[in-house]
C-alpha positions, 0 to 999 in steps of 0.5 A, spaced: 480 447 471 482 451 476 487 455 480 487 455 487 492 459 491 494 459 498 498 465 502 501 464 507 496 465 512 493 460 509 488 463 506 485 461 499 482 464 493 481 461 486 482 463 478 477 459 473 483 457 468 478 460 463 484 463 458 490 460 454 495 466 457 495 468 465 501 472 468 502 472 475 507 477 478 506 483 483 503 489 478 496 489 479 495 489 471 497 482 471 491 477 471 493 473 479 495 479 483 501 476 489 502 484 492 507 480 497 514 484 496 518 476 495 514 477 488 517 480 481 512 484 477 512 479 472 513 473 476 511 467 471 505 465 467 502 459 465 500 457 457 494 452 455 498 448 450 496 441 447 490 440 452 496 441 458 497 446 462 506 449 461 509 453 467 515 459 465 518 463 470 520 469 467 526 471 469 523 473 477 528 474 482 527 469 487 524 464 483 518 458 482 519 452 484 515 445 482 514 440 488 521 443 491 525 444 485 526 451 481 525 451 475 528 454 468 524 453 463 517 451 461 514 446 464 508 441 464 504 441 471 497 438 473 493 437 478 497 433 484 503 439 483 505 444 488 507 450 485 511 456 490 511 463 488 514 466 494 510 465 500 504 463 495 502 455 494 499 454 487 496 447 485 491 446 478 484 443 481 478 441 477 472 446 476 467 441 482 473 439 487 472 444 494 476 450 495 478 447 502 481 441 500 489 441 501 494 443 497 499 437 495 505 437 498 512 436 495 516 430 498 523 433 497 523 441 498 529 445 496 532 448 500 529 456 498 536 462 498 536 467 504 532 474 502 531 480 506 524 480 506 525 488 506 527 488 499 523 488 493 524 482 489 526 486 483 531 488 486 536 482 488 541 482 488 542 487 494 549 487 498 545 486 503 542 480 501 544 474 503 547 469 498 545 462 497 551 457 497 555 455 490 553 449 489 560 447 488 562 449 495 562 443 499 558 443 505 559 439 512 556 432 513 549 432 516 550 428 522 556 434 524 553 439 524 548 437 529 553 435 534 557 440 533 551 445 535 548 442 541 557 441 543 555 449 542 549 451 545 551 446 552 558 451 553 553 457 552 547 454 557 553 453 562 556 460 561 551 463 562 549 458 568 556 461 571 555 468 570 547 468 572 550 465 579 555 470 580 550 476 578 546 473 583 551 474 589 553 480 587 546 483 587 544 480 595 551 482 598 549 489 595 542 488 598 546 487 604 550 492 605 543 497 603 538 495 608 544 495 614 545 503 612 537 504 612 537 501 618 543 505 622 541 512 618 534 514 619 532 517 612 531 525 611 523 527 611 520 529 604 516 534 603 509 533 599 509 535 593 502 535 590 503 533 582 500 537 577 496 535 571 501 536 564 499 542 560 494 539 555 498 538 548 495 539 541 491 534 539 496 531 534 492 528 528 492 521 526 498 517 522 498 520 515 497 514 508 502 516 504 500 511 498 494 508 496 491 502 500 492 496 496 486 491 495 485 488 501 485 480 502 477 478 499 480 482 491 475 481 486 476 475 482 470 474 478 467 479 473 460 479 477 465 481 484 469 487 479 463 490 477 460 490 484 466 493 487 466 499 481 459 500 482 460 501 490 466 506 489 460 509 484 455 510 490 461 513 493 463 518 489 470 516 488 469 515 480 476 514 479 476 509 482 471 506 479 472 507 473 479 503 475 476 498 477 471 496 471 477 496 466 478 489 470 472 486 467 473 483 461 468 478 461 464 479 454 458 478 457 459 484 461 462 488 455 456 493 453 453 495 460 461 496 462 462 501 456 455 505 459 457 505 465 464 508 463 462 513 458 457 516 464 463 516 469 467 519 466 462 525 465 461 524 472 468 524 475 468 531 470 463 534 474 467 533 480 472 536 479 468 542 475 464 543 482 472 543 486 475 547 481 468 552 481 468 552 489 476 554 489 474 560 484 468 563 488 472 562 495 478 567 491 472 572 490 472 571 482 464 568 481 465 570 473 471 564 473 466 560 478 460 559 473 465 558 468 468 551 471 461 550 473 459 548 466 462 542 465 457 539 471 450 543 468 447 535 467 450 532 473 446 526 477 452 525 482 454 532 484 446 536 483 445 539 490 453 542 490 451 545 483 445 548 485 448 550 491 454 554 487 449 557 482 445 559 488 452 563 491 455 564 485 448 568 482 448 573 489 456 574 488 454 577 481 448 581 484 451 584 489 455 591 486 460 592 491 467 589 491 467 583 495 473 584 501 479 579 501 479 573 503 485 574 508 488 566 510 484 565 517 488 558 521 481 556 523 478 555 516 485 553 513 485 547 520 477 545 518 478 544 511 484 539 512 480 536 517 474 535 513 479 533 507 481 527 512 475 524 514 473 524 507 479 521 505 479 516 510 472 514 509 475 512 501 472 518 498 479 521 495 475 526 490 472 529 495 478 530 500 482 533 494 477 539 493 478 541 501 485 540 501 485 544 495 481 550 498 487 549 504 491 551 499 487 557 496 488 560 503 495 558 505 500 554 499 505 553 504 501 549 509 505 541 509 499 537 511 495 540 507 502 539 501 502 532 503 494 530 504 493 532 496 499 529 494 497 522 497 489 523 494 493 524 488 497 518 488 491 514 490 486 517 484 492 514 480 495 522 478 503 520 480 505 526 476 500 531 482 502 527 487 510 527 486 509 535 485 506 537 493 510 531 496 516 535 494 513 541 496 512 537 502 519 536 504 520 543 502 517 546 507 516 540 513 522 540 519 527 535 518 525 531 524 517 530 521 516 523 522 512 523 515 519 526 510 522 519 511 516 516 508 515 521 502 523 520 501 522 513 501 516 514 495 519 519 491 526 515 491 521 507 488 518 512 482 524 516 481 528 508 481 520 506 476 521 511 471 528 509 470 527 502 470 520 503 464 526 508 460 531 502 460 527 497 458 523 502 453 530 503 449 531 498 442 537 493 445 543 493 440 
């Protein structure tokens, strides 16, 4: 058996049924990742029990719902039941049946509760959020409602008519009353005004990220897909990411070339940031300090040509009996390493953006783009603790009408609201 799930786009992906466990939710730990914000971070779960299949919802805040109706406990679903998670259809299918087969359709849906779709599932219920009706509440018939709304929307189209009318009128008098005045009082010349071209402003740089991007729509769902992705961000250079991504692949068949490549990758996200830290130490003219962060990348295959290049710098400074002068902060190097640090962290290598974005700091720690730029290459890199740091430092030193403080408050107030919800539920219940 297996799951074919379908977005609201109506863009499908399946999961081979192939454990006895599978969580649903929004965290990406979960086995079927839904990343639409209608979705909890552990929303259901399936369970293979007895030869069927049981469905639970987990506490989620907008609920699941088999052929229409929300369910509260476990239940057994097969191969003609639709399931609805949020704006996601899920449906059982055998491992042969096509993937473009359409999904069932329940007979008699339930009516779904109003939501906010600018609210985290896990935070309903919200005083904005619109409230379902009580089910003891009584309603109004349904051959009343719809007369008493097209009684409702014929007054409206008739005003509106009345009013639309009288407006036209009133519009053509004034016309009138123009085009008489124009033509008794001929009009004052104007002088020519030759129009000069604006001032060129600034080039101003492109809309910042202040997140990691998510996994786009075609997420790896196999462990041949994972281990395609890891070994990509590995050409890459981005060995964090990689390494992110082959913790994904549990797949036993895979088991012994995933710890290989984990062991070698890790050396190499070492190397990395021993090549960064060595750079940042040569430019503050402290070569000694330099050959010492560079040794961690002495067997490194990834980063080789930048380790040469260091020892070839590092061996000149040392030979050289004078006193290298002070490097005093320049605006044009301080604006090319963070425009450097940009290109690389758009072209999905954070590694290396973070190192330009560190040395812009060398020279000038209080520059906020270069603040901001770091702490987003954190965040994606998974560091949260780095990232919350220079996004603070951000807002210290950015004016108040910068279009990205929004955005950075907004990201610090979800982890502040995170580790306070894993604090809660980590304390033993009384």
């Amino acid at each position: 058996m297996k799951l074919v799930i379908e977005d609201d786009e109506g863009q499908r992906r399946e999961v081979p049924l192939d454990r006895d466990e599978i969580t649903i939710g929004r965290r990406e730990d979960n086995v079927v990742h839904l990343p639409e914000r209608n979705i909890s971070r552990r929303h259901a779960r399936l369970v293979r029990r007895d030869g069927g299949v049981l469905l639970e919802d987990l506490r989620s805040a907008n609920g699941t719902r088999v052929n229409g109706v929300r369910i509260t406990d476990a239940v057994p679903i097969g191969d003609g039941d639709l399931v609805n998670i949020g704006d996601y259809g899920v449906a059982l299918r055998p491992d042969g049946m096509p993937l473009d087969m359409p999904l069932p359709r329940s007979a008699a849906p339930e009516p779904p509760a109003a939501s906010r779709s600018d609210v985290l599932a896990d935070t309903a219920p919200h005083p904005l959020v619109v409230g379902v009706v009580d089910a003891g509440e009584a309603l109004p018939s349904e051959a009343a409602v719809p007369a008493r709304r097209s009684r409702k929307a014929l007054g409206v189209v008739a005003l509106g008519l009345v009013f639309g009318l009288g407006a036209a009128l009133l519009l053509r008098g004034r016309e009138g009353d123009t085009s008489r005045l124009r033509s008794a009082v001929p009009p004052p010349p104007t002088p020519e005004v030759v129009s000069e071209p604006p001032p060129p402003s600034p080039a101003e740089p492109p809309p910042l990220e202040l997140t990691p991007p998510t996994m786009p729509a075609t997420r790896p769902s196999t462990a041949t897909e994972w281990m395609a992705a890891a070994r990509a961000a590995a050409e890459a250079r981005d060995f964090d990411r990689a390494l992110r991504l082959l913790a994904s692949v549990r797949d036993r068949a895979y088991q012994a070339e995933a710890q290989t490549l984990r062991r070698t990758w890790r050396a190499e996200a070492t190397a990395g940031r021993a090549v960064r830290n060595a750079r940042r130490e040569l430019d503050l003219g402290r070569p000694s300090t330099a050959s010492r962060k560079l040794e961690p990348a002495r067997n490194s295959r990834a980063w080789a040509p930048e380790v040469a290049e260091l020892r070839a710098e590092i061996a000149t400074a040392l030979k050289n009996p004078r006193k290298p002068p002070v490097r005093t902060a320049s605006a044009v190097d301080v604006e090319r390493l963070y425009r450097e640090g940009k290109v690389l962290y758009d072209g999905g290598n954070a590694g290396e953006a973070a190192g330009r974005f560190e040395r812009c700091l060398a020279l000038d720690r209080n520059h906020p783009r270069c603040h901001l730029m770091l702490a987003t290459s954190y965040a994606r890199g998974g560091d949260t603790r780095r990232a919350e740091s220079h996004y603070r430092r951000f807002l210290e030193l950015a004016s108040a009408d910068d279009p990205a403080v929004p955005r950075v408050k907004k990201f610090l107030e979800d982890s502040d609201a995170e580790k306070k919800a894993r604090a809660s539920s980590a304390m033993p219940q009384r």
